[in-house]
N, C-alpha and C positions, 0 to 999 in steps of 0.2 A: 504494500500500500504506500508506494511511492510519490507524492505529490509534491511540484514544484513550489507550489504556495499552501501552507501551513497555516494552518486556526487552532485555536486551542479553543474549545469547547468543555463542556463539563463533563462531555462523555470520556474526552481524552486524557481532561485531568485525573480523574478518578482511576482511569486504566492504570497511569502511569503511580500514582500513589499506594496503588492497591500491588501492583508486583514489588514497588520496595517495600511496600509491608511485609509481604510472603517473602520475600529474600531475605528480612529480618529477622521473619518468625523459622524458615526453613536452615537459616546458617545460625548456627551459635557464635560465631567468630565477628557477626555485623552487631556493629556498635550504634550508634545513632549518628556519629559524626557520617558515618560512612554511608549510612538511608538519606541522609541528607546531601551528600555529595550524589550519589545515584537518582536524587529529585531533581538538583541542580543540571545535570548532566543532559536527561530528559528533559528536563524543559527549556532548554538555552534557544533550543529551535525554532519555538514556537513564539518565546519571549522577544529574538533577536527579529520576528519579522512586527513583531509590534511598534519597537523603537523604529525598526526606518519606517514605517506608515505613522510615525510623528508621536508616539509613546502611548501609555495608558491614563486614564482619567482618573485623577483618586477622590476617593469619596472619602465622607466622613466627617 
């Protein structure tokens, strides 16, 4: 599922969240810095097409 342009959607966050959970829960040896690097790692894609379409909106 190769696509030149990239969205991150809810569907795709949760995929990505949900396999470093299971690589957390499946290796004894993943620490939390490292689920968090494996999130980071995974989302850079999605994140890096937000910033050149002129960034994200923050709320709050």
């Amino acid at each position: 599922m190769s696509t030149s342009k990239r969205t991150l959607n809810q569907e795709i966050l949760l995929e990505i969240m949900l396999q470093a959970y299971q690589l957390g829960v499946q290796r004894k040896d993943i620490d939390l810095g490292m689920m968090i690097d494996t999130l980071t790692y995974e989302l850079k894609p999605y994140l890096e097409v937000q910033v050149e379409q002129g960034g994200t909106e923050a709320t709050g």
